[in-house]
Jmol script that loads the backbone (N, CA, C; Angstrom):
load data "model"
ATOM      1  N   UNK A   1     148.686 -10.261 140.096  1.00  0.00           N
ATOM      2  CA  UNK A   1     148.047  -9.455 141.121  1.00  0.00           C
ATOM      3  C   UNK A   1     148.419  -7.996 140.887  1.00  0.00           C
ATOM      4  N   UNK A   2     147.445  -7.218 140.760  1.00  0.00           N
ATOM      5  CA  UNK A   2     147.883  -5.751 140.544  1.00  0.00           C
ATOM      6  C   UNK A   2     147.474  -4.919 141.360  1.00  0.00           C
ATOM      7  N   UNK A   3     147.274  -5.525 142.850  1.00  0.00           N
ATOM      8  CA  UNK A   3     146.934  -4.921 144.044  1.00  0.00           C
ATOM      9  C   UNK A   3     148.571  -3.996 144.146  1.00  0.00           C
ATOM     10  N   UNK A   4     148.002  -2.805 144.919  1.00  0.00           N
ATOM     11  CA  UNK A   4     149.405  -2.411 145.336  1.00  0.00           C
ATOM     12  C   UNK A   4     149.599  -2.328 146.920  1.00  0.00           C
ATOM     13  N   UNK A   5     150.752  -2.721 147.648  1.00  0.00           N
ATOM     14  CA  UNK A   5     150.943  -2.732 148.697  1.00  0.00           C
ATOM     15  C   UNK A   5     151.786  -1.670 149.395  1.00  0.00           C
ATOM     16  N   UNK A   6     151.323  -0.849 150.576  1.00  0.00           N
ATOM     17  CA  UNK A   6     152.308   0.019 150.646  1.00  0.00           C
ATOM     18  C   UNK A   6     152.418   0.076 151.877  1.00  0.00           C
ATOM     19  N   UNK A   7     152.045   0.758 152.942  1.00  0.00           N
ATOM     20  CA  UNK A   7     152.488   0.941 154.532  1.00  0.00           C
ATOM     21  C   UNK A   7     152.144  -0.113 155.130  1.00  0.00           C
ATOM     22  N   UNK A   8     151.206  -0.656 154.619  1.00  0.00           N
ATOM     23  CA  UNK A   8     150.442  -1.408 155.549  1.00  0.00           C
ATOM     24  C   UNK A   8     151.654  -3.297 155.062  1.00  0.00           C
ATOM     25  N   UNK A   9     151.665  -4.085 156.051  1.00  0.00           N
ATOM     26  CA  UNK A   9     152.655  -5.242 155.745  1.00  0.00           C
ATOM     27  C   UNK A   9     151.558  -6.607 155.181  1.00  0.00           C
ATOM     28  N   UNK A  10     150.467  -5.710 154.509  1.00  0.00           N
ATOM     29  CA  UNK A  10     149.325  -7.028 154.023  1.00  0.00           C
ATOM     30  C   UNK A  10     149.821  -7.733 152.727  1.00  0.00           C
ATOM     31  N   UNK A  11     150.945  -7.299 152.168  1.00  0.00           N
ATOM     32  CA  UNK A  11     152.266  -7.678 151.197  1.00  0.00           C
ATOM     33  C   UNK A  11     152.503  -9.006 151.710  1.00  0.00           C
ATOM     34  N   UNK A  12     152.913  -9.336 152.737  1.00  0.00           N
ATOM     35  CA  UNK A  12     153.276 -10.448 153.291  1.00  0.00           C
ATOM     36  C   UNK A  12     152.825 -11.819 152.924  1.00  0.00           C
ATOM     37  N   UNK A  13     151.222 -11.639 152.832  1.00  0.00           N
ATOM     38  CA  UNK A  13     150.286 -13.356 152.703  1.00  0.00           C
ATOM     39  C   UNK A  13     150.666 -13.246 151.137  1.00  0.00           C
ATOM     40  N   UNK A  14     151.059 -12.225 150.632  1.00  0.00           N
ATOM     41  CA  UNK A  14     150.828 -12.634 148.860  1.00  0.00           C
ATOM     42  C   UNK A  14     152.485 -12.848 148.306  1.00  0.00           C
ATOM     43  N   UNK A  15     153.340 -13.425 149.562  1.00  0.00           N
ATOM     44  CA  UNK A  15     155.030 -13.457 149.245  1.00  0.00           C
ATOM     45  C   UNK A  15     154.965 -14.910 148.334  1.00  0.00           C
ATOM     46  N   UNK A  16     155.948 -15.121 147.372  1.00  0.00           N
ATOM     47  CA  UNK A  16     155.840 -16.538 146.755  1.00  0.00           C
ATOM     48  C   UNK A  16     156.708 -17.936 147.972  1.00  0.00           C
ATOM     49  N   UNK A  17     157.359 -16.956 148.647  1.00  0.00           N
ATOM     50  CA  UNK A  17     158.221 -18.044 150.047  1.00  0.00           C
ATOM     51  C   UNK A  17     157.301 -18.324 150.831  1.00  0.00           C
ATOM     52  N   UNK A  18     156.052 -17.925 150.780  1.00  0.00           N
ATOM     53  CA  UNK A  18     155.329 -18.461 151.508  1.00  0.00           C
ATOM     54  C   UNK A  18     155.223 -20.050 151.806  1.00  0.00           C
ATOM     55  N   UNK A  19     155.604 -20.353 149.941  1.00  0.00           N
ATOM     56  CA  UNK A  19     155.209 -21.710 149.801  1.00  0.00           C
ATOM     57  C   UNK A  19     156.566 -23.040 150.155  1.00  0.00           C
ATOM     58  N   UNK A  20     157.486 -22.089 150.599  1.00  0.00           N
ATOM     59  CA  UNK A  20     158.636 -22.829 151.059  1.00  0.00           C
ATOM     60  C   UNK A  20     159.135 -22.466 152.334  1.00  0.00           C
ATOM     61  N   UNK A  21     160.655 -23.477 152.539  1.00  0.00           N
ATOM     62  CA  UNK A  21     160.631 -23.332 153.978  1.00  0.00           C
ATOM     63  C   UNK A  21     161.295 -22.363 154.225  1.00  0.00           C
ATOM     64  N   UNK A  22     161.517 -21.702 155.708  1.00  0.00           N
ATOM     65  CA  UNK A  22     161.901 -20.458 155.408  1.00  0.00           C
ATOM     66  C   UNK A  22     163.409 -20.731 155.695  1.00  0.00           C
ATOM     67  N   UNK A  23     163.783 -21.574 155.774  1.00  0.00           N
ATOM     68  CA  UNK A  23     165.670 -21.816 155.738  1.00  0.00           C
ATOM     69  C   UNK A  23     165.988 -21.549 154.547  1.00  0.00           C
ATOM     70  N   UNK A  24     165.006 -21.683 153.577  1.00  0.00           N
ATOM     71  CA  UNK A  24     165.661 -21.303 152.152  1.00  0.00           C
ATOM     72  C   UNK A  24     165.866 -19.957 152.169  1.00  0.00           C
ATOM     73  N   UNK A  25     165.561 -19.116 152.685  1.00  0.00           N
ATOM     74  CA  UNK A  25     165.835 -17.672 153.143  1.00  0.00           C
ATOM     75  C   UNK A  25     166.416 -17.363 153.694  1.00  0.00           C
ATOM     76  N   UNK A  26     167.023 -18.178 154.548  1.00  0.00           N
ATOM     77  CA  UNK A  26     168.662 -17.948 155.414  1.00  0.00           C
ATOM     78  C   UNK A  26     169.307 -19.009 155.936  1.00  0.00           C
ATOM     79  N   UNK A  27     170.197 -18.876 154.812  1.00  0.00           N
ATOM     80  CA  UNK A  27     171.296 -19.711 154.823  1.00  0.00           C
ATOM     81  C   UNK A  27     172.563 -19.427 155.382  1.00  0.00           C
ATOM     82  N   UNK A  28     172.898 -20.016 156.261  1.00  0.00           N
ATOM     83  CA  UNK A  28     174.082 -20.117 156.886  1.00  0.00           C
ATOM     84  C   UNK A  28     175.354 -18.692 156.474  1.00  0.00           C
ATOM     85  N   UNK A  29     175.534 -19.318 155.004  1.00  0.00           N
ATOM     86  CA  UNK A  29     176.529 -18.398 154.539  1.00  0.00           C
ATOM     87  C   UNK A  29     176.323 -18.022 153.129  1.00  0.00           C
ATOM     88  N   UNK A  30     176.564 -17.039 152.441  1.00  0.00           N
ATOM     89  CA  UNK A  30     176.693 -17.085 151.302  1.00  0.00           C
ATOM     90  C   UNK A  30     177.444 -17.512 150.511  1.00  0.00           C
ATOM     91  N   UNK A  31     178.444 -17.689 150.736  1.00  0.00           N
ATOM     92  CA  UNK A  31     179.157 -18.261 149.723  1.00  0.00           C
ATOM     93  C   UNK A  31     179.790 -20.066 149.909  1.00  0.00           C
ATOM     94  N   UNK A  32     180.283 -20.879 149.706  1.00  0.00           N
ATOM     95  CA  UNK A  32     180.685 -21.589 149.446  1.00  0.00           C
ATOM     96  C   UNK A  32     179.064 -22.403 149.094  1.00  0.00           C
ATOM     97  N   UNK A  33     179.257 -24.103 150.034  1.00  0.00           N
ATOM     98  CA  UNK A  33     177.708 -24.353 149.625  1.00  0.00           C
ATOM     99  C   UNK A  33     176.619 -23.448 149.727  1.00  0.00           C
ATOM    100  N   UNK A  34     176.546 -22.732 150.437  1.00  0.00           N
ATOM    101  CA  UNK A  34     175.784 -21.841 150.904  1.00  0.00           C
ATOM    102  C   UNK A  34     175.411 -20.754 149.488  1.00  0.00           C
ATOM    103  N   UNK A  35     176.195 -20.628 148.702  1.00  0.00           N
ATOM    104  CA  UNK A  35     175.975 -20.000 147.521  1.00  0.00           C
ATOM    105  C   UNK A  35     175.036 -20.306 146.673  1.00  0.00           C
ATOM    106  N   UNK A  36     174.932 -21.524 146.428  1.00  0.00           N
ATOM    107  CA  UNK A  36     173.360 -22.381 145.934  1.00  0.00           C
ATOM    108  C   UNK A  36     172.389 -21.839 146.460  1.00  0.00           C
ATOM    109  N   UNK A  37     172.327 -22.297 147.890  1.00  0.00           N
ATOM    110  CA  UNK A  37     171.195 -21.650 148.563  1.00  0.00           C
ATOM    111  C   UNK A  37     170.323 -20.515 148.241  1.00  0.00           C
ATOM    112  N   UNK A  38     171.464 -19.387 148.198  1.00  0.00           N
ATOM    113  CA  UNK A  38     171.105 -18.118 148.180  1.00  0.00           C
ATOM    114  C   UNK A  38     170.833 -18.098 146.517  1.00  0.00           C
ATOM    115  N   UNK A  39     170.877 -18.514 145.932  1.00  0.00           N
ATOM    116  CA  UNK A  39     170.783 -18.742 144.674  1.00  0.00           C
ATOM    117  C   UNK A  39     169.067 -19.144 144.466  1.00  0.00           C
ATOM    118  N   UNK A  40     169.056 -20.356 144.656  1.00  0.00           N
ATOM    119  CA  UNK A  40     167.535 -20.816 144.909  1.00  0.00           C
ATOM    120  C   UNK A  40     166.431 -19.869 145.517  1.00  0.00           C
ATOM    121  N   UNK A  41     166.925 -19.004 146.842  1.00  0.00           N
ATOM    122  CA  UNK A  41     166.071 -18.536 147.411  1.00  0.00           C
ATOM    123  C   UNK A  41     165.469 -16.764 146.235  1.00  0.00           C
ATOM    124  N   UNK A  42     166.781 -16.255 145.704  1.00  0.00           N
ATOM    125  CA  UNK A  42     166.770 -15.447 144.373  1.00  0.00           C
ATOM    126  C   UNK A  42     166.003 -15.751 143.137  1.00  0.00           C
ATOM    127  N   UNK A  43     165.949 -17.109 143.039  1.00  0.00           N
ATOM    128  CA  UNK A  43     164.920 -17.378 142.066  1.00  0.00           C
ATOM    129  C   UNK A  43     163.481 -17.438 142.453  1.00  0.00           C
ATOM    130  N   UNK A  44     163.456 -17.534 143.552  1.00  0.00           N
ATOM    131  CA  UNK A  44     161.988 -17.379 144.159  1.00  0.00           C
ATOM    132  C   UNK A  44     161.536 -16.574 144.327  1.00  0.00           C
ATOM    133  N   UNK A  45     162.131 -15.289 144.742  1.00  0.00           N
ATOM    134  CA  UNK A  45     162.215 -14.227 144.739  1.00  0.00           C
ATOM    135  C   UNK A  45     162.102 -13.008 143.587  1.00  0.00           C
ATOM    136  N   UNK A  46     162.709 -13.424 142.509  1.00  0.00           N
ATOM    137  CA  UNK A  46     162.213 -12.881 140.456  1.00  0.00           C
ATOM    138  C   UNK A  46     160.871 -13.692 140.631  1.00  0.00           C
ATOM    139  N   UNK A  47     160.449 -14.235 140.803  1.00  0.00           N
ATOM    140  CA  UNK A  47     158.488 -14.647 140.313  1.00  0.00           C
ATOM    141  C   UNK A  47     157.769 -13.986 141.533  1.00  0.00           C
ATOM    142  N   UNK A  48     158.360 -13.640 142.761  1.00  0.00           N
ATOM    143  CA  UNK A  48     157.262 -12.783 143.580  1.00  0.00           C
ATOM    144  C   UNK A  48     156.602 -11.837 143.123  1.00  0.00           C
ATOM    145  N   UNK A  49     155.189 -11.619 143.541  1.00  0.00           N
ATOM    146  CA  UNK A  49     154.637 -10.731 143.079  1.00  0.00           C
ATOM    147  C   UNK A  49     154.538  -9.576 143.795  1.00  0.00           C
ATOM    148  N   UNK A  50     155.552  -9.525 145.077  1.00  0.00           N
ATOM    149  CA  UNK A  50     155.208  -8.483 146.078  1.00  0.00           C
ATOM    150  C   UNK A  50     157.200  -7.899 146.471  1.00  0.00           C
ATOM    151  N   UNK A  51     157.878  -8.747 145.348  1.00  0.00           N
ATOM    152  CA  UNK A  51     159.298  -8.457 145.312  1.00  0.00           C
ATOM    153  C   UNK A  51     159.480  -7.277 145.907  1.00  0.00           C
ATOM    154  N   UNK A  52     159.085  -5.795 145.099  1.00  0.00           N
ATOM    155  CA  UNK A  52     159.235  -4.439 145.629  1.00  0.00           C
ATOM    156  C   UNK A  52     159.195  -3.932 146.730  1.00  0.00           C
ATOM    157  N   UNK A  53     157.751  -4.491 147.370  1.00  0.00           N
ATOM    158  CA  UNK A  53     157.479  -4.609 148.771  1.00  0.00           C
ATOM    159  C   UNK A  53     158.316  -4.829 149.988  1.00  0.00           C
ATOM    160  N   UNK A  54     158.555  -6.541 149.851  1.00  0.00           N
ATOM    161  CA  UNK A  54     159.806  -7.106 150.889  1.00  0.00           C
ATOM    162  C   UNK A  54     161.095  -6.117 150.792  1.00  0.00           C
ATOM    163  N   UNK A  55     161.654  -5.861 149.334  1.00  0.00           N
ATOM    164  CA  UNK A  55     162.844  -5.293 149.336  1.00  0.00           C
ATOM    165  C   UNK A  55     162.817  -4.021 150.487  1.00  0.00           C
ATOM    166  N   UNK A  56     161.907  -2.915 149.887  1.00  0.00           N
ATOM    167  CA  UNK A  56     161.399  -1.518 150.414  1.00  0.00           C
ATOM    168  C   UNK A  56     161.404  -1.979 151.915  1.00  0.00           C
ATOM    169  N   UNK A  57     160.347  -3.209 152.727  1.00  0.00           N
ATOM    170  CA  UNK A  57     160.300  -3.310 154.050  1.00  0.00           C
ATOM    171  C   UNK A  57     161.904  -3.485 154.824  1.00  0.00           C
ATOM    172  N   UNK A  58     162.484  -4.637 153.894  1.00  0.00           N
ATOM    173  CA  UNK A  58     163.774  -4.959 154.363  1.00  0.00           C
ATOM    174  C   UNK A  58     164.647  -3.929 154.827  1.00  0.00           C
ATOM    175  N   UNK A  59     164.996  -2.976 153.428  1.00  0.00           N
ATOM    176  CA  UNK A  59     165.441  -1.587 153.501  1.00  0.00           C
ATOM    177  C   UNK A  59     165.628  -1.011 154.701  1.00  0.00           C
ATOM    178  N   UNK A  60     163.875  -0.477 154.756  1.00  0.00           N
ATOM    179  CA  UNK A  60     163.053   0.381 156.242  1.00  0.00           C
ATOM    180  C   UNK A  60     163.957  -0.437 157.207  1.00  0.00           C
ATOM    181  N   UNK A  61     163.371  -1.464 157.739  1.00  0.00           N
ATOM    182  CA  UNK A  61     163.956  -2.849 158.602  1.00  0.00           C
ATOM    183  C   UNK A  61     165.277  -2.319 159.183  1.00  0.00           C
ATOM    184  N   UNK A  62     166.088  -2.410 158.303  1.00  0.00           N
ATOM    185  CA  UNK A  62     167.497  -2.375 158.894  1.00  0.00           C
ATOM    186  C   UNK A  62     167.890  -4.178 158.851  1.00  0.00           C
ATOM    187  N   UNK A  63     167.120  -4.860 157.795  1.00  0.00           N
ATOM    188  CA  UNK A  63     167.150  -6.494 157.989  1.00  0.00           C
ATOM    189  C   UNK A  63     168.372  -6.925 157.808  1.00  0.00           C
ATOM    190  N   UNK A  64     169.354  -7.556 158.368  1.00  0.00           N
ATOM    191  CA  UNK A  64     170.523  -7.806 158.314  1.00  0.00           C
ATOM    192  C   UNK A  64     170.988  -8.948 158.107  1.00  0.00           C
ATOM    193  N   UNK A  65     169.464  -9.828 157.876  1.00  0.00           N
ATOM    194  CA  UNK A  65     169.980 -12.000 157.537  1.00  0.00           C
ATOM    195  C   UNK A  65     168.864 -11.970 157.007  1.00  0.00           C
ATOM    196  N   UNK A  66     169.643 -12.855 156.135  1.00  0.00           N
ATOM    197  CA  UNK A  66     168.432 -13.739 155.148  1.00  0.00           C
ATOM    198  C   UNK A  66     168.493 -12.885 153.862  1.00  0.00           C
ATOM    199  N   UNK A  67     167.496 -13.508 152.533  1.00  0.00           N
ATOM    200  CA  UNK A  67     166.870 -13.410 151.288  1.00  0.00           C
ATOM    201  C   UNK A  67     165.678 -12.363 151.792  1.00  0.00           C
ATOM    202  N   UNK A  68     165.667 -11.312 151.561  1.00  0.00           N
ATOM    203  CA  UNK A  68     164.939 -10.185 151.337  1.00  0.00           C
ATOM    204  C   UNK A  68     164.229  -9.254 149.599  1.00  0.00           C
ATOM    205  N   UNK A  69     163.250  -9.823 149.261  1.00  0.00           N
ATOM    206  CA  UNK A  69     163.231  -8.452 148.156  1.00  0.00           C
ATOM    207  C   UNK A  69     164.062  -9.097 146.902  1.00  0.00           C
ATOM    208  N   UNK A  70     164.775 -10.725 147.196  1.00  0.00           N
ATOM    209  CA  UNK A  70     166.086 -10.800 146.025  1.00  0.00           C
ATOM    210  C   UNK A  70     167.123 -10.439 146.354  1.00  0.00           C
ATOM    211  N   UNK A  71     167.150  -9.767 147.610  1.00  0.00           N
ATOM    212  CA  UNK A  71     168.715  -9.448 147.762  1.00  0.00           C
ATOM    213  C   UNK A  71     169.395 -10.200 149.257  1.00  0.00           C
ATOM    214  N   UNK A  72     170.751  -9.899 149.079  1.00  0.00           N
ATOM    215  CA  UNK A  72     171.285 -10.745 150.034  1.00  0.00           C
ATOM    216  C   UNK A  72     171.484  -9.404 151.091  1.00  0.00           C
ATOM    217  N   UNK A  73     172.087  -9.744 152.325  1.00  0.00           N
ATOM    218  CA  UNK A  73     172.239  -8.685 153.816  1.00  0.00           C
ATOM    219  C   UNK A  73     173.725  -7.495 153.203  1.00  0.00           C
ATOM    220  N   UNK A  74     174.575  -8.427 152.235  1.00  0.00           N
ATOM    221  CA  UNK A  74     175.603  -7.567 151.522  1.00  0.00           C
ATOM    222  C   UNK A  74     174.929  -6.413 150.720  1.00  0.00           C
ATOM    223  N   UNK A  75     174.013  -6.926 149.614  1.00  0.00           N
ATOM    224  CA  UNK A  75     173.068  -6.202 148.634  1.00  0.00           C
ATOM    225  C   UNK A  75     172.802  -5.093 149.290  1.00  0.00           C
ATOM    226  N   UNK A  76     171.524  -5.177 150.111  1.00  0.00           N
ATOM    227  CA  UNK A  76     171.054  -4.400 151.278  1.00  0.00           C
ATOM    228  C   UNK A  76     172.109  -3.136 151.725  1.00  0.00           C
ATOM    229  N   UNK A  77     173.090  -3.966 152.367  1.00  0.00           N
ATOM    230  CA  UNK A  77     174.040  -2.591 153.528  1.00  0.00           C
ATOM    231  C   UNK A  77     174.815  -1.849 151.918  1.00  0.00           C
ATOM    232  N   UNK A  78     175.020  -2.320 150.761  1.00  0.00           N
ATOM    233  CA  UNK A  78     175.362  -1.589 150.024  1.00  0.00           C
ATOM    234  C   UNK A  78     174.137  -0.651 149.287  1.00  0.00           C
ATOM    235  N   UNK A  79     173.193  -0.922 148.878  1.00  0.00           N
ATOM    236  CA  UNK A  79     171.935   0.021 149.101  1.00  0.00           C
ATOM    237  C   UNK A  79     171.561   0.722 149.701  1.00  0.00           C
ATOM    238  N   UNK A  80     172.159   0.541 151.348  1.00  0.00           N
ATOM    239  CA  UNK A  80     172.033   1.668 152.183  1.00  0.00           C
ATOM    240  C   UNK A  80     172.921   2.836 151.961  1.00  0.00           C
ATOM    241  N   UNK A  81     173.644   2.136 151.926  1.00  0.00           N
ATOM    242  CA  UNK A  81     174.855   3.124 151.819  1.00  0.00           C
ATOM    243  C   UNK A  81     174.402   4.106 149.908  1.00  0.00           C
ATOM    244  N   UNK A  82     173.959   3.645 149.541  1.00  0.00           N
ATOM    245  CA  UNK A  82     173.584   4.448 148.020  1.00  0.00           C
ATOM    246  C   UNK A  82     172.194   5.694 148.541  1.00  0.00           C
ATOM    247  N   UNK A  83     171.560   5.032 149.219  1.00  0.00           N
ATOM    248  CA  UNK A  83     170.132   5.330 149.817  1.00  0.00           C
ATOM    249  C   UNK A  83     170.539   6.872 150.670  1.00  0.00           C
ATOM    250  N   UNK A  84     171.298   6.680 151.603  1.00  0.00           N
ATOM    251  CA  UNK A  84     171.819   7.712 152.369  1.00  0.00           C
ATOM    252  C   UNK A  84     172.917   8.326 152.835  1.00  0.00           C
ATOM    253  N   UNK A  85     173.264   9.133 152.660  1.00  0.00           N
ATOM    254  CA  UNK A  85     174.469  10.287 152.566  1.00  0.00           C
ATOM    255  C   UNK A  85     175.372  10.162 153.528  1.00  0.00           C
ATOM    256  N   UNK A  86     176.363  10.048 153.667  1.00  0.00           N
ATOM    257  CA  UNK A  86     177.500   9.714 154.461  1.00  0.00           C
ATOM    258  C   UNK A  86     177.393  11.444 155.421  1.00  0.00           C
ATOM    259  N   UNK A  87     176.972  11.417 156.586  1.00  0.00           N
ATOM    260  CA  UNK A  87     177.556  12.590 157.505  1.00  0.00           C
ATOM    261  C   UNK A  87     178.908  12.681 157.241  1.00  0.00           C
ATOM    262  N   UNK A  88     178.592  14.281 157.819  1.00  0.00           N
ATOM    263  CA  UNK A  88     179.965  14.961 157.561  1.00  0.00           C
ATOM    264  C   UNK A  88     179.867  15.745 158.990  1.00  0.00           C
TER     265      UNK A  88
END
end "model"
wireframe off; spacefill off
backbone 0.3
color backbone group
């Protein structure tokens, strides 16, 4: 698909999680069993075709649970923190 998606959230119907459930997107915990999880939901996430999208919305969002974009809520708040400048 070489549509591009941008303000508008019509990104959404063309997500590849569409086709799964959405617990695979938030899992309990990350790490112990829960590490699989988040694992699985990452691989679903490298074949999306709208990856850039979710990430960028998540970002905006302030999304704080779940598989976003490929990344986990850790990923994210450390991206923020790269994204924007620590006040002084």
């Amino acid at each position: 698909m070489n549509r591009l998606y941008h303000e508008s959230e019509d990104w959404v119907r063309h997500g590849a999680c569409r086709q799964y459930d959405p617990e695979l997107f938030f899992p309990v915990s990350s790490s112990g069993p829960g590490h699989q999880t988040v694992e699985l939901a990452k691989a679903v996430c490298r074949s999306c075709p709208v990856r850039r999208e979710c990430l960028r919305w998540a970002l905006r969002a302030g999304e704080a649970d779940g598989v976003w974009g490929g990344t986990t809520p850790e990923e994210r708040r450390y991206m923020r923190r790269e994204l924007v400048p620590a006040a002084s």
